[in-house]
C-alpha positions as CSV (number, residue, x, y, z in Angstrom):
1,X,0.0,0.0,0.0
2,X,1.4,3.3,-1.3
3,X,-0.2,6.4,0.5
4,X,1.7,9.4,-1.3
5,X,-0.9,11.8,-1.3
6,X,-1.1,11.9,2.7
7,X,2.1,14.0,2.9
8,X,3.0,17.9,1.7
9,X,6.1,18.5,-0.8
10,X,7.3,16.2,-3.2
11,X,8.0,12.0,-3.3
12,X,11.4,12.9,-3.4
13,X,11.4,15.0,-0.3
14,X,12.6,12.2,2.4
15,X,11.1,11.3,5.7
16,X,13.4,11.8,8.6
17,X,13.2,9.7,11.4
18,X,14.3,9.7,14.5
19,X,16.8,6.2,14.8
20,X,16.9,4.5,18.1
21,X,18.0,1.3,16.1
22,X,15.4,-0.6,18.6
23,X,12.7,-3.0,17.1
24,X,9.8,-0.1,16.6
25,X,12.4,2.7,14.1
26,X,14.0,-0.4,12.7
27,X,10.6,-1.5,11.8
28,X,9.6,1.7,10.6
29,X,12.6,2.1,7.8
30,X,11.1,-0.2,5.3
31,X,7.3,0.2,6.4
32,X,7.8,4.3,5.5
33,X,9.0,3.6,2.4
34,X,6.6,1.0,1.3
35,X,3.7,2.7,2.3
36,X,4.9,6.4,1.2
37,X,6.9,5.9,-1.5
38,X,9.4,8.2,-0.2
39,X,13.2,7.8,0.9
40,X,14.0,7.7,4.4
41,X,16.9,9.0,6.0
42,X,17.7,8.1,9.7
43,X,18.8,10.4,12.4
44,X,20.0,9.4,15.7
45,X,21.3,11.9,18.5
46,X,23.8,10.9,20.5
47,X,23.0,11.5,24.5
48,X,25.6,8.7,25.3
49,X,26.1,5.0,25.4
50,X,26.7,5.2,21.4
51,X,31.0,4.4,21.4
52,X,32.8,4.0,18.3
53,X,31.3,0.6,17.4
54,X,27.8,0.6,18.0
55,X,27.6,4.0,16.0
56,X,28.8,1.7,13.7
57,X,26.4,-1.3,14.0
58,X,23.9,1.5,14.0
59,X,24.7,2.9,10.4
60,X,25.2,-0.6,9.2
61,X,21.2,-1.2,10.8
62,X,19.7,1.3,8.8
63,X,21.0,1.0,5.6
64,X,20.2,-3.2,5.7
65,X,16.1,-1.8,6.5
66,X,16.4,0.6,3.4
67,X,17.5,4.0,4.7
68,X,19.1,6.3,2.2
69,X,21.8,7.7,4.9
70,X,22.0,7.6,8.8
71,X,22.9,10.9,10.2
72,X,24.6,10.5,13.6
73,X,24.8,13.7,15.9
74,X,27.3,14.0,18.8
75,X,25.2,15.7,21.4
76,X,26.5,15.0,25.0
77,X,28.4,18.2,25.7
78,X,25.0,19.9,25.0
79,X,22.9,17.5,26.6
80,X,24.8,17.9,29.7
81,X,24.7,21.7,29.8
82,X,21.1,22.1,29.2
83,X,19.5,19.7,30.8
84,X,22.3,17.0,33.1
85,X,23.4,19.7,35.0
86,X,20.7,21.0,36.5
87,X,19.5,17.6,37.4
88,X,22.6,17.5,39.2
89,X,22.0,21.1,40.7
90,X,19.0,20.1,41.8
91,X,19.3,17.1,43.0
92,X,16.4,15.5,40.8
93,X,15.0,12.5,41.0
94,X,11.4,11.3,40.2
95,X,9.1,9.4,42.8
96,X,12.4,9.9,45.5
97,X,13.9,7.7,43.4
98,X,14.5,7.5,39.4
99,X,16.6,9.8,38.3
100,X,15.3,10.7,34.5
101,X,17.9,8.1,33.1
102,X,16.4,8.9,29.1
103,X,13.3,10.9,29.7
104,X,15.0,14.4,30.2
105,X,16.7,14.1,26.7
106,X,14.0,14.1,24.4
107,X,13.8,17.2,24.1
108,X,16.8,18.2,22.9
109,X,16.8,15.3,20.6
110,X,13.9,16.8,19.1
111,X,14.9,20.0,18.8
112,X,18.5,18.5,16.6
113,X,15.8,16.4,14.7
114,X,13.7,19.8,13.7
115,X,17.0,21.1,12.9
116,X,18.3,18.8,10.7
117,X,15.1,18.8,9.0
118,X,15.6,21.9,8.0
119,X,19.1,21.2,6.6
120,X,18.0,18.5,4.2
121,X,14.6,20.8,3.4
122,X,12.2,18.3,4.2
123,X,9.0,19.3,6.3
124,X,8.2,15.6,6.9
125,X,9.4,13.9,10.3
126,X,8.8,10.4,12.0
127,X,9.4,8.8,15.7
128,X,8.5,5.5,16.8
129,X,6.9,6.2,19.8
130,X,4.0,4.2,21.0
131,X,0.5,5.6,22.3
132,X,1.1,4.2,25.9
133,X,4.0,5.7,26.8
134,X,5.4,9.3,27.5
135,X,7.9,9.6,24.4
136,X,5.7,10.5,22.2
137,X,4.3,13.5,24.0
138,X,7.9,14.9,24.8
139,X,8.7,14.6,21.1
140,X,5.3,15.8,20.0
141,X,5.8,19.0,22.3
142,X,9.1,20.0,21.2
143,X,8.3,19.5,17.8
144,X,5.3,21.7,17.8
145,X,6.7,24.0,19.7
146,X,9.7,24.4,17.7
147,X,8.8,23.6,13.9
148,X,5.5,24.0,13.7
149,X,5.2,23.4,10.3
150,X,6.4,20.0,10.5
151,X,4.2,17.4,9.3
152,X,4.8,14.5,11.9
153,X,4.3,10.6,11.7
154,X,4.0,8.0,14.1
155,X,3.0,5.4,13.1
156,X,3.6,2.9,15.4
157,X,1.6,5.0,17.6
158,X,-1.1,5.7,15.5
159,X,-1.8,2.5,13.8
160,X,-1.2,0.4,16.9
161,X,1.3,-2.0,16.2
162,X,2.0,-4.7,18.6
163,X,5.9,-6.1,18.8
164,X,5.1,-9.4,17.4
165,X,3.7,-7.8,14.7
166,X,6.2,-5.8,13.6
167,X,9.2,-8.9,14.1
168,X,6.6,-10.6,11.9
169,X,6.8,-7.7,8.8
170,X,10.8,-7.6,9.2
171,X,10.9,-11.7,9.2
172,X,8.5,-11.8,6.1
173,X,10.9,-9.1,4.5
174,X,14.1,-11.1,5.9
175,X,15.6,-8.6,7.6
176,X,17.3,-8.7,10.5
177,X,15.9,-8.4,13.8
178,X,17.0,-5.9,16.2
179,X,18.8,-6.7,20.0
180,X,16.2,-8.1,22.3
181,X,14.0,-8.6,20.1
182,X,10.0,-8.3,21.6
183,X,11.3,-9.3,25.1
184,X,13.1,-6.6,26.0
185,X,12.6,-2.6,25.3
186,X,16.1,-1.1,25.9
187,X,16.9,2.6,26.5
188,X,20.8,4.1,26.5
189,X,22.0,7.0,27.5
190,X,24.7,9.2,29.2
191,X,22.3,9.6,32.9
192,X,21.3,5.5,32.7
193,X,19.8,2.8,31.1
194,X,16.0,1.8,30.8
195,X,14.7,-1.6,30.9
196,X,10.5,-2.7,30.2
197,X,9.7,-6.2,29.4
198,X,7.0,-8.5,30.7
199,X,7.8,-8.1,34.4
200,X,7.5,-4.1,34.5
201,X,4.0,-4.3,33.1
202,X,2.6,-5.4,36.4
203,X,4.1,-4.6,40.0
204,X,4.9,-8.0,41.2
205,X,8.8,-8.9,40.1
206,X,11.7,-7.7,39.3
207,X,13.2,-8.7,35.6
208,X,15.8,-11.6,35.1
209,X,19.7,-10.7,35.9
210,X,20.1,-11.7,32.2
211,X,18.4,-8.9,31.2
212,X,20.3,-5.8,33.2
213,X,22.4,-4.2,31.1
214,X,25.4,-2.5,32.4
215,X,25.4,-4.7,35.8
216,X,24.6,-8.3,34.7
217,X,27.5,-9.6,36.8
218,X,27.9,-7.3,39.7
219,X,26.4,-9.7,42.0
220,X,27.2,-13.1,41.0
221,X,31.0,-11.8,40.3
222,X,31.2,-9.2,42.8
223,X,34.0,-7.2,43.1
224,X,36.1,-6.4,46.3
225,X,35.8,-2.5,47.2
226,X,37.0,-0.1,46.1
227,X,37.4,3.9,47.0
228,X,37.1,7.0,45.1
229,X,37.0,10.3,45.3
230,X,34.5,12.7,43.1
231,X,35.4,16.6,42.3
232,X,32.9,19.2,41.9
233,X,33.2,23.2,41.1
234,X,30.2,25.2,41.4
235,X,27.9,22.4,40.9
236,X,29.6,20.6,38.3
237,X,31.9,17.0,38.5
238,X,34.8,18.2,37.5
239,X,37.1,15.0,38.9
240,X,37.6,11.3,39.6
241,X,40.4,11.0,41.7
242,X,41.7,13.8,41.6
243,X,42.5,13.9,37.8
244,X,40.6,16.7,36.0
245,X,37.7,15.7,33.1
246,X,34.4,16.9,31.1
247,X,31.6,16.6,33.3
248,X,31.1,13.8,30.5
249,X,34.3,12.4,30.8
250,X,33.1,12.1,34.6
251,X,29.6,10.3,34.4
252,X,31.3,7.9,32.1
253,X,33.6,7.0,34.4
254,X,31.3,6.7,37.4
255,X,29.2,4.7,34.8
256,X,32.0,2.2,34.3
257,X,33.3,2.0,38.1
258,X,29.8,1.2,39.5
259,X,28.3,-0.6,36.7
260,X,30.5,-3.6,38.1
261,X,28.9,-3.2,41.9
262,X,25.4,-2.8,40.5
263,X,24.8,0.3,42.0
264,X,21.8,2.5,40.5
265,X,20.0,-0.5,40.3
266,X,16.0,0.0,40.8
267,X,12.6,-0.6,39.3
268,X,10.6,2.6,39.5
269,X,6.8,2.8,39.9
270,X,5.6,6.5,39.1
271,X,2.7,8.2,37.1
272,X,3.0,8.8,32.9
273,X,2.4,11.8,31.7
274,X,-1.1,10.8,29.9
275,X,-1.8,10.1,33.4
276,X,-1.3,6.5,33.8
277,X,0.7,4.4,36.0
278,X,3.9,2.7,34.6
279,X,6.7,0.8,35.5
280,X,10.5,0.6,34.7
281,X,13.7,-1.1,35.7
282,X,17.0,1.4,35.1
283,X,20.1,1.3,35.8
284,X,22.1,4.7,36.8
285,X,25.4,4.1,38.2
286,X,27.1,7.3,37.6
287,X,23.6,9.5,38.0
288,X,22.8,7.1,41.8
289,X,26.7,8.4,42.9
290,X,26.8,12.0,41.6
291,X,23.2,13.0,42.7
292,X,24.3,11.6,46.5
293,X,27.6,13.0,46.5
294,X,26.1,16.6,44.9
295,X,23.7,16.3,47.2
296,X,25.8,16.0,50.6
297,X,28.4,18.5,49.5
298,X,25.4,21.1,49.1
299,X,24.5,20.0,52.9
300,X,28.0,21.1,53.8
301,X,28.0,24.6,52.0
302,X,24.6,25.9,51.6
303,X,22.3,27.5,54.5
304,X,19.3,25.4,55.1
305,X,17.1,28.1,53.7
306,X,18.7,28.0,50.8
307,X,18.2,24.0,50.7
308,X,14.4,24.8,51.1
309,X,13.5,27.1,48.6
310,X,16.2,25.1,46.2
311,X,14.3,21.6,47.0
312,X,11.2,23.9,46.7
313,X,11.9,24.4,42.8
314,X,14.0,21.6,41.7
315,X,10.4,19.4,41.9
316,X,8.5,21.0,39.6
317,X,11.4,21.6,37.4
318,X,12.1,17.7,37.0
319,X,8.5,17.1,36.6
320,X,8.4,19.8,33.5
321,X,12.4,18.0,32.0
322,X,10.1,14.5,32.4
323,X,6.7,15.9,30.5
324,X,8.6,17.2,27.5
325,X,8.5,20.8,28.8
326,X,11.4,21.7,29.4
327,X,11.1,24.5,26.9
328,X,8.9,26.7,29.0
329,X,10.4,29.9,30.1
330,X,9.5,29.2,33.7
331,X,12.2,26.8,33.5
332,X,14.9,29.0,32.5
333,X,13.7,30.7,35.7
334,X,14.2,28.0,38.0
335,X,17.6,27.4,36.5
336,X,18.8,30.8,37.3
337,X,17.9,30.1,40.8
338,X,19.9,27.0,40.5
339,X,23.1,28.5,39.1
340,X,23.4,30.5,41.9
341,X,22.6,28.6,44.3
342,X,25.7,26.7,43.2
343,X,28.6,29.4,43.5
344,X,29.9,28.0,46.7
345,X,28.9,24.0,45.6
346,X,32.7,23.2,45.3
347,X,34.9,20.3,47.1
348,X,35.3,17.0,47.2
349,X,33.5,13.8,48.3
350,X,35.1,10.1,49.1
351,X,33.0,7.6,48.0
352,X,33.4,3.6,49.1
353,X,31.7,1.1,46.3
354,X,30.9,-2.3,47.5
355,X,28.8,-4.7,46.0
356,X,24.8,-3.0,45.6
357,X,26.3,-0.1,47.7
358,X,28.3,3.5,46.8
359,X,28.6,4.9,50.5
360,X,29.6,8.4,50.9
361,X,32.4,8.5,53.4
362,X,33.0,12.2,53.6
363,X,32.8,15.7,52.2
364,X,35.5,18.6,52.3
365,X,35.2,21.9,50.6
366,X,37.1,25.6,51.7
367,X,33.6,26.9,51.5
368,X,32.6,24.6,54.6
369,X,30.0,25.8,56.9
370,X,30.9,23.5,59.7
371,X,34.9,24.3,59.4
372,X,34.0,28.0,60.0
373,X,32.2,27.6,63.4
374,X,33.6,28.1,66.5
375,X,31.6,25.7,68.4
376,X,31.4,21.9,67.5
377,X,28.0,20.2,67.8
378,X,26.8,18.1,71.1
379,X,30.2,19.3,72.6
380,X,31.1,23.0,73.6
381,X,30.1,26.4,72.6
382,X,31.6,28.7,70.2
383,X,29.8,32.0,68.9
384,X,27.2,31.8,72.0
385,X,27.7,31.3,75.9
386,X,25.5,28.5,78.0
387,X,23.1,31.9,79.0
388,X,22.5,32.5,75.2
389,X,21.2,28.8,75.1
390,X,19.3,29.2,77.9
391,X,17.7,32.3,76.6
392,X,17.2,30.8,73.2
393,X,15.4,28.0,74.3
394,X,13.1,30.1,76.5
395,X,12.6,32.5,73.3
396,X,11.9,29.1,71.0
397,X,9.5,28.0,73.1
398,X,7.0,30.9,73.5
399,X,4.8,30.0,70.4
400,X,3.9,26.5,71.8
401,X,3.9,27.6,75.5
402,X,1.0,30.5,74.4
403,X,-1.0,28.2,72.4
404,X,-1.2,25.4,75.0
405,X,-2.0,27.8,77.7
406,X,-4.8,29.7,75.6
407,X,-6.3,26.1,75.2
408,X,-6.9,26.0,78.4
């Protein structure tokens, strides 16, 4: 079935989708250009996990399902600095626990796709989103907000394909099938890996070890422990060990040190965006260690005011990065309020790894609230005598002491 006269422009104007090299845009190489009759060309953005050889595989992927050229975009630097790092700053996670592993990049990928669409001068883009799930409206947003004119298919989405079926159309067509296959829907990136099979689609169980990705082994090889020490300036890792790196360079190292102790294991229960509940195994080695360590170097330096109104906004602010609106101006408010809440957010924190555990061990910085006091807590005074206590604790208690006695 050719549909040609569903789309604006020309047959020769190409569809560009967005290349995951998963089962659903695998499956949607050939099926566009059977049922459009137009060229497709393939366009994957690079938010980590993609090294030297599976950008490889990943060309190789699209041009076996028929795509006329696979665009690959290096886009970790960016992703860090508009979105990663004010995760960091902020200390985000979702549900107090999942820390938007591949959520809070779709965004930006759209925004590269809409790009690029206007470099090759096509007007026609495609995802392979599905109708249950949140992708699709983060895309959708960003797309609509950005390129507007944009015509934008999804047809796995709208026509409601089910895995089998679409293993089915590539086996009839004898193409290959993608990792995993229908067991397994796999999600890389530089923050974390996502995992939903059969045992996330009810709350019951956990998935097989087979099927983590980065910490198969962690438990049934564990490793002895180790040590290590994480650098931060103003907010950002800076450091592992005391040797200087990207903030990139340094998630990919934390990625590969506790990948091997399985820590940032979890399975996260939480609520969609089309207002559903879902469920999702990840893995976040590097984003389970930094968030912990930002977060008890901020304890060290920050007033606990500031701590408030900073946890205050960093909520709504992940929730917006996880519904695909992290384009709204409000949050280029809130990050403000982040960046300088971080000016004093430098030092250094020892972390111990053992197996299933990354325990922080201590915290130093020269901007060090504690250091600075003259007193030192449950033992002796500093800035204040014992009468100042006295009087303190007299003064503190006057609120409750009137209440109770207009009560009675």
């Amino acid at each position: 079935m050719t549909d040609t006269t569903a789309l604006p422009g020309s047959n020769n104007e190409p569809i560009l989708l967005a290349f995951s090299g998963g089962l659903d845009t695998s499956f949607l190489v050939p099926w566009l250009k059977e049922n459009y009759g137009r060229p497709v060309i393939t366009v994957t953005v690079d938010t980590g996990g993609i090294d030297a050889q599976a950008a490889k595989v990943l060309e190789q992927r699209a041009l076996t399902y028929g795509a006329e050229k696979q665009i690959l975009v290096e886009a970790k630097p960016t992703y860090f600095d508009q979105v990663l790092k004010f995760l960091i700053m902020g200390n985000v996670r979702r549900g107090q626990l999942y820390p938007l592993c591949v959520g809070a990049e779709r965004v930006m990928q759209a925004q590269i796709i809409a790009e690029y669409a206007r470099k090759l001068g096509t007007k026609i883009v495609a995802h392979g989103c599905t109708a249950a799930g949140n992708d699709q409206v983060r895309f959708e947003v960003a797309l609509r907000t950005l390129a507007p004119e944009l015509t934008i298919l999804a047809p796995v989405r709208d026509k409601a394909f089910k895995r089998p079926e679409q293993l089915k159309y590539l086996e009839d067509k004898k193409l290959p099938l993608p990792p995993y296959g229908a067991a397994y829907s796999v999600n890389r990136g530089l923050w974390g890996v996502t995992i939903g099979g059969k045992e996330t689609l009810t709350s019951n169980d956990t998935i097989p070890d087979s099927a983590w990705v980065l910490s198969k082994d962690a438990f049934s090889q564990p490793q002895p422990p180790e040590v290590h020490s994480i650098g931060f300036a103003a907010g950002v890792p800076c450091s592992v060990d005391g040797i200087t790196m990207s903030a990139v360079s340094v998630i990919e190292k934390l990625e590969t040190i506790g990948a091997k102790f399985g820590v940032g294991r979890g399975i996260h229960v939480g609520d969609t965006i089309i207002g559903t509940k879902g469920r999702v195994a990840f893995e976040a080695p590097a984003a389970e260690v930094l968030l912990n360590a930002h977060r008890e170097l901020e304890k060290l330096v920050l007033t606990g005011r500031q701590t408030r109104i900073k946890d205050s906004v960093a909520a709504p602010y992940g929730d917006m990065v996880h519904e695909g609106q992290h384009l709204d101006p409000v949050c280029r408010d809130i990050e403000a309020l982040l960046l300088s809440s971080q000016e004093r957010v430098s030092g250094e924190v020892k972390v111990m790894y053992r197996p299933g555990s990354a325990f922080i061990e201590g915290v130093t910085s020269k901007y060090s609230l504690m250091s600075v006091s003259k007193g030192v807590y449950g033992e002796s005074a500093g800035e204040w005598t014992a009468a100042d206590a006295l009087g303190f604790s007299k003064m503190l208690s006057l609120p409750g002491s009137f209440w109770h006695r207009a009560g009675r």
